[in-house]
N, C-alpha and C positions, 0 to 999 in steps of 0.2 A: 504494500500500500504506500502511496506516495504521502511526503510529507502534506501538501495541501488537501488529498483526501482525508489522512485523519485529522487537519483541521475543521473540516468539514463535520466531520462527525461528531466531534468535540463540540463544536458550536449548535448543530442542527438535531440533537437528541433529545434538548427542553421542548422541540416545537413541535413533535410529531403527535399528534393528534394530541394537543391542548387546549383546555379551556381558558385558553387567555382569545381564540379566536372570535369566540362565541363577545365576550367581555366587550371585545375590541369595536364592535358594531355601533358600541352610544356612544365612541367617540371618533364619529368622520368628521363634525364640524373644526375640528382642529387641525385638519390637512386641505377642507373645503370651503370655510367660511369662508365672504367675502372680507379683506385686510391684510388675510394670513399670509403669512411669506410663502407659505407652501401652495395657495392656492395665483399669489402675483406671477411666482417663476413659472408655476404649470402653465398659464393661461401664454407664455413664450413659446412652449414647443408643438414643434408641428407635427400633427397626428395623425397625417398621412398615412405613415407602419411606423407607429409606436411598440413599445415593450416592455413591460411592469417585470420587474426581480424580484423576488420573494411575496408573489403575489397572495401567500395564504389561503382563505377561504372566499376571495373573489368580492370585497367589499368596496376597493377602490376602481377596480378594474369595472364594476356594477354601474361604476358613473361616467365612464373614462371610454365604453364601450361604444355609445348610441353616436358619439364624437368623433370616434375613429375610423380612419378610413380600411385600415388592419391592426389587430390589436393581438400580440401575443402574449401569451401568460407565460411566468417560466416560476419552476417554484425545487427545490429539493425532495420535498414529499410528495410520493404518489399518493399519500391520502388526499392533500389539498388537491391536486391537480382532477383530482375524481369528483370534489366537493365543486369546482369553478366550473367542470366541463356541463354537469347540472345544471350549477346553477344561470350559466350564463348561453345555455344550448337556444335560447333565440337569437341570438347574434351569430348569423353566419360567418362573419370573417374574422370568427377569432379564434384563435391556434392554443394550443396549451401544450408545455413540455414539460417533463421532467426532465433535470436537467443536473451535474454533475455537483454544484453549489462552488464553482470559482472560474465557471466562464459561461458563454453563451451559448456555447454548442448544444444543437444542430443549426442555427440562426447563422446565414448563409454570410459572405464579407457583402458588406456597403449597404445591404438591405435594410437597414433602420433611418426612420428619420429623426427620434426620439428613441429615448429611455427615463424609464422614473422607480424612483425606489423609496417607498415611504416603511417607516418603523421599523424595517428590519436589518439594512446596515450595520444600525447602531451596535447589532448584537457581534456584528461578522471579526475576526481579528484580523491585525491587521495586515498578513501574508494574504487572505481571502481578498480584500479590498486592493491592497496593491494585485491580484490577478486578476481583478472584473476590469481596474481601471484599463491595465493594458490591453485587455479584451473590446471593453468599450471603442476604442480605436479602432479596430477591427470591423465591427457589426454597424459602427456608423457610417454613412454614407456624409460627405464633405459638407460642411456647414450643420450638419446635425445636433443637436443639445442629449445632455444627459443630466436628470435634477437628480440626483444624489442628498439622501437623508441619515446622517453619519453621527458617530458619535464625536464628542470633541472634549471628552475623559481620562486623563492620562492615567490611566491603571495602571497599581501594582502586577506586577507579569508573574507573580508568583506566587498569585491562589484563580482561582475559578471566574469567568465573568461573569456568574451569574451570582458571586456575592459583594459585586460592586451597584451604585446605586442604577432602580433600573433596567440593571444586567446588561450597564454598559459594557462594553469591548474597548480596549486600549485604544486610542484615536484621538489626535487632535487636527486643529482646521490646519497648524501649519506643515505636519507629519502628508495629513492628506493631499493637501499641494503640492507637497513632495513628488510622492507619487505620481498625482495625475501631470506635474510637468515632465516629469522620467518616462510617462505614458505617451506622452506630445499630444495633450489637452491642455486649452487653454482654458482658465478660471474667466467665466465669463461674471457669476457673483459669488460671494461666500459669506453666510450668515449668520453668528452664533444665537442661539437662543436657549430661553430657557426650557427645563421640561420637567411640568409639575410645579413642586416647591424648588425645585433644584436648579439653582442658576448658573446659566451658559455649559449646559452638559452635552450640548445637541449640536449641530452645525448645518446646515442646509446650503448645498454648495452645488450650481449652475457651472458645466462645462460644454464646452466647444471642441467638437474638432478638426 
């Protein structure tokens, strides 16, 4: 097994059929309100063939769907991927994969005009995130955006992320930058925010590439 698979597994064990999905449903207004940074950056990307990561049980993607011109799901869990093809089976053009958890494959080169990733990054470490970024390059097609929802947490590396606040993942916005310039993505915004009572734990960061 390669080092990024058992990152993967490390990280995607808490999420396989949890009740944090179910939970997660009373709070869209805080990725879709009108004001929110998450709903200003989305209303940028062009949704032509979009792409949601860690799409879960299909609640953002529910809104994201009637908009798109192609809308693929891509998630780690074939549970979710079972729960989204359900739930969103009126929407002819939209795809759902399971998918390896540190790239986009089978998502063909230059075929995206968008990507978006809401609540789940946060969890991903940061060997994960530096793989999607360099991947993201790949699956965009030139001028494309990628909104990226990250943590911006600098965690101790020498207990579990899931007993940091949260269950943030080690990550910060200038770590992240790192990456996506090593990626040859341009930071088009980067946005620290609060989440919860907990201040500046989040980062909401808009690329180009």
């Amino acid at each position: 097994m390669s080092d990024l698979a058992k990152s993967v597994q490390i990280v995607a064990q808490a999420w396989k059929e949890s009740s944090y999905y179910a939970t997660a449903e009373r709070y869209l207004d805080v990725f879709w309100g009108e004001g929110t940074v998450f709903k200003r950056l989305f209303d940028r990307l062009d949704l032509q063939a979009v792409l949601e990561l860690a799409c879960g049980h299909g609640r953002h993607a529910e809104r994201v769907a009637p908009l798109a011109g192609h809308l693929t799901l891509m998630d780690v869990h074939e549970e979710n991927i079972a729960v989204c093809r359900t739930r969103l089976a009126r929407f002819p053009d939209v795809k759902c994969h399971v998918n390896n958890g540190y790239d986009f494959r089978p998502v063909p080169d230059r075929s995206l005009t968008a990507i978006f990733c809401y609540d789940a990054m946060v969890h991903f470490s940061p060997d994960l995130v530096e793989s999607y970024l360099h991947d993201t390059v790949r699956v965009l097609r030139p001028g494309g955006l990628a909104l990226y929802h990250h943590s911006n947490y600098p965690a101790p590396l020498d207990r579990p992320y899931g007993e940091n606040p949260h269950a943030r993942n080690h990550m910060t916005q200038a770590l992240f930058r790192e990456y996506a310039s090593a990626a040859g993505l341009r930071i088009v915004e980067s946005q620290v925010i609060d989440w919860g009572y907990d201040p500046s734990l989040d980062c909401v960061t808009l690329l180009a590439a």
